[in-house]
LUMMAR-889222 format. One record per residue (C-alpha): residue in three letters; x, z, y. Coordinates in steps of 0.001 Angstrom, whole numbers, plus 500000, padded with zeros to 6 digits. Example, Ala and Ser with C-alpha at 12.3 -4.5 7.8 and 13.67 -1.06 7.14 Angstrom:
# LUMMAR-889222
Ala512300507800495500/Ser513670507140498940/
This chain:
# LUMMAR-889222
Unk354100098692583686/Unk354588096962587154/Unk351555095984589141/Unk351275092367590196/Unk349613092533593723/Unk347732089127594643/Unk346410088196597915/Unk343473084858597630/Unk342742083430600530/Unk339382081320600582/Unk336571080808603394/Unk334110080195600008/Unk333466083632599358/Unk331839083155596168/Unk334770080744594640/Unk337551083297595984/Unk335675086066594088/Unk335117084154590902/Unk338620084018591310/Unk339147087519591646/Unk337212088214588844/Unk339645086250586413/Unk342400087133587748/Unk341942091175587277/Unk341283090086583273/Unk344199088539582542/Unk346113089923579592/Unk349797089613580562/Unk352072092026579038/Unk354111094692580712/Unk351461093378583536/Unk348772095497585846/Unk347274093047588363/Unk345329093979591434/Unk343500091141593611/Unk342554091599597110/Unk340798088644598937/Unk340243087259602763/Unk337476084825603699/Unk339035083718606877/Unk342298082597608396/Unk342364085422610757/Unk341833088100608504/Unk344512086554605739/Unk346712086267608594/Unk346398089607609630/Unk347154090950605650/Unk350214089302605049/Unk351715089957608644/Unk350386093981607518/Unk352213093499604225/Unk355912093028605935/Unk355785096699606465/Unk354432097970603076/Unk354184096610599674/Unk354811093407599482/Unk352098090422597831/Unk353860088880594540/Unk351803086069594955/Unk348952084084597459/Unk346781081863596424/Unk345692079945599675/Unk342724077340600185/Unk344359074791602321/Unk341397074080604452/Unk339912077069606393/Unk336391076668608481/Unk335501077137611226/Unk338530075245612850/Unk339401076345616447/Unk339042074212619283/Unk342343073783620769/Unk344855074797617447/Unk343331073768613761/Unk343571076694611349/Unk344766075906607675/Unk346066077253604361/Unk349135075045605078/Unk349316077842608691/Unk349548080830606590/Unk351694079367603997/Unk354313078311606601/Unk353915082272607904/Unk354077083797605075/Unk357488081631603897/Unk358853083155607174/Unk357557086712606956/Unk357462087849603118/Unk359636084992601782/Unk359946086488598448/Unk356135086050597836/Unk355306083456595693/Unk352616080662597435/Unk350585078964595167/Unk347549076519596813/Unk344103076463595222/Unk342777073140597079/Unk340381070358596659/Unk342900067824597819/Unk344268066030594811/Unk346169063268597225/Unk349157062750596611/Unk349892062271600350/Unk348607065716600941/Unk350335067293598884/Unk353541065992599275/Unk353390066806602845/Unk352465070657601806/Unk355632070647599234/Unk357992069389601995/Unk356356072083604983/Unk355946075230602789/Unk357619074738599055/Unk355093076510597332/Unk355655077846594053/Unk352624076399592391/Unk349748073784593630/Unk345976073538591689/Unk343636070929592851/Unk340179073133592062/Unk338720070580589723/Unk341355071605587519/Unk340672075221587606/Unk339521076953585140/Unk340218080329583131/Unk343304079262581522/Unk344480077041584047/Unk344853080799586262/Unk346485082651583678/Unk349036080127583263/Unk349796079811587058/Unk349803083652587192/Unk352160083642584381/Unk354466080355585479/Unk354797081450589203/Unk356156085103587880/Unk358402084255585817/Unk359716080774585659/Unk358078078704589018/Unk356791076199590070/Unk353129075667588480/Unk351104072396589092/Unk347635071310587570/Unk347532068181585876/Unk345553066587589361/Unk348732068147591190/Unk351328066843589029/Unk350500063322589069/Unk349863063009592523/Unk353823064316592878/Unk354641061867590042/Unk353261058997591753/Unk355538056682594079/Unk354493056533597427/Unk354543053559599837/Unk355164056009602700/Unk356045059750602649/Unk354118061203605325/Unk355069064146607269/Unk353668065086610524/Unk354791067311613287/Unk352707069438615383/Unk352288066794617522/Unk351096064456615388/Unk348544066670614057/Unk346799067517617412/Unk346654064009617994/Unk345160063430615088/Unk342157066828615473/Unk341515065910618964/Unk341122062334618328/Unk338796063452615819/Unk336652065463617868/Unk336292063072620430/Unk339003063902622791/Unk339263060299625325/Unk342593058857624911/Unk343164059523628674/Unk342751062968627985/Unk345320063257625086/Unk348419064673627332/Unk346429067534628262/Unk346408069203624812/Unk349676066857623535/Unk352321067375626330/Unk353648064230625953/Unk353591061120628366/Unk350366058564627644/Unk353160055962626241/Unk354776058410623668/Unk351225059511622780/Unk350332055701621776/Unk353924055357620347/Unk353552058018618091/Unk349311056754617420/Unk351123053253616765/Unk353070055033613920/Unk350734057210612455/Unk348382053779611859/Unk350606052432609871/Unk351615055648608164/Unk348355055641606665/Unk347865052131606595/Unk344901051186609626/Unk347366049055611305/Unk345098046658612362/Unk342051048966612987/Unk341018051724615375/Unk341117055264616551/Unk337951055864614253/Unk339458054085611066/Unk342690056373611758/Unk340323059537611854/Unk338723058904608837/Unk341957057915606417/Unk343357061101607651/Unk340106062919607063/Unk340222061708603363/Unk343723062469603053/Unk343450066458604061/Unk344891066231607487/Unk342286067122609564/
């Protein structure tokens, strides 16, 4: 019988061990499966870099969003998932997230290619076993949420570089525009080049800083 080792990582401590509990009680033949669990980005960060030099996870179910954020470099699911493709990359990723946009995700297929996506309102009992199951032996696995926001056309397929994505947190914590090349490293006209772009990436053209905040906000990004 071979032992399916899963690593969930979750900064809801009660959801990630509801999780754990269905997961150790699925019936899956020829199948043993053992759950361990992290409520933080450090310490999930910590397990898989730990597993590159013993038994490898088969699979990780990641929360994208991971609290408390630091200061000067954001902390996410979408982090780990990017370090895990590069340490362990014959782990299989699958995101547990409350993010059914389809912008979102998108952006999370192109940066990590997971092997599975669930938006949480989907989740339920079944809805784990067949992930488990899918991502095993024939990935990828996508809730119904998931799947339709990859179905759906998009105006514009957003991806964002580092860059883009400090600009985006520090904007959002209040960081003056003057300010921005500190933390950026860019010059104060590529910073408003690149705000310029990411306006009408998510469609605040004609708007401001705090409009911009809040469409990414909605959309996962920060």
């Amino acid at each position: 019988m071979k032992t399916l080792r899963i690593l969930a990582i979750d900064d809801h401590e009660m959801t990630m061990l509801g999780y754990k509990f269905i997961l150790e009680r699925i019936v899956f033949e020829g199948h043993s499966i053992i759950v361990d669990t992290a409520n933080t980005f450090e310490t999930g960060k910590r397990m898989i870099e730990e597993s590159v030099n013993s038994f490898k996870y088969d699979i990780l179910f990641l929360d994208v969003q991971m609290y408390p954020p630091n200061e000067h470099q954001p902390q996410t699911g979408e982090d780990l998932g990017i370090l895990a493709r590069k340490l362990v990359p014959e782990t299989k990723i699958v995101f547990m997230s409350s993010f059914s946009d389809n912008y979102r995700i998108n952006s999370i297929l192109q940066s990590v290619d997971p092997d599975g996506y669930l938006v949480k309102t989907d989740i339920d009992p079944k809805t784990l076993e067949d992930a488990v199951k899918t991502v095993t032996l024939s990935p990828p696995y996508y809730s119904s949420k998931a799947l339709a926001a990859i179905r759906k056309k998009m105006t514009n397929d957003i991806r964002l570089d580092e860059k883009d994505k400090k600009i985006l947190y520090h904007l959002s914590i209040g960081t003056k525009n003057k300010d921005l090349e500190k933390f950026i490293r860019l010059s104060p006209s590529s910073i408003e080049n690149r705000k310029r772009h990411l306006k009408s990436l998510f469609g605040t053209e004609n708007e401001n800083d705090l409009a911009l905040i809040l469409a990414a906000k909605n959309r996962g990004f920060i």
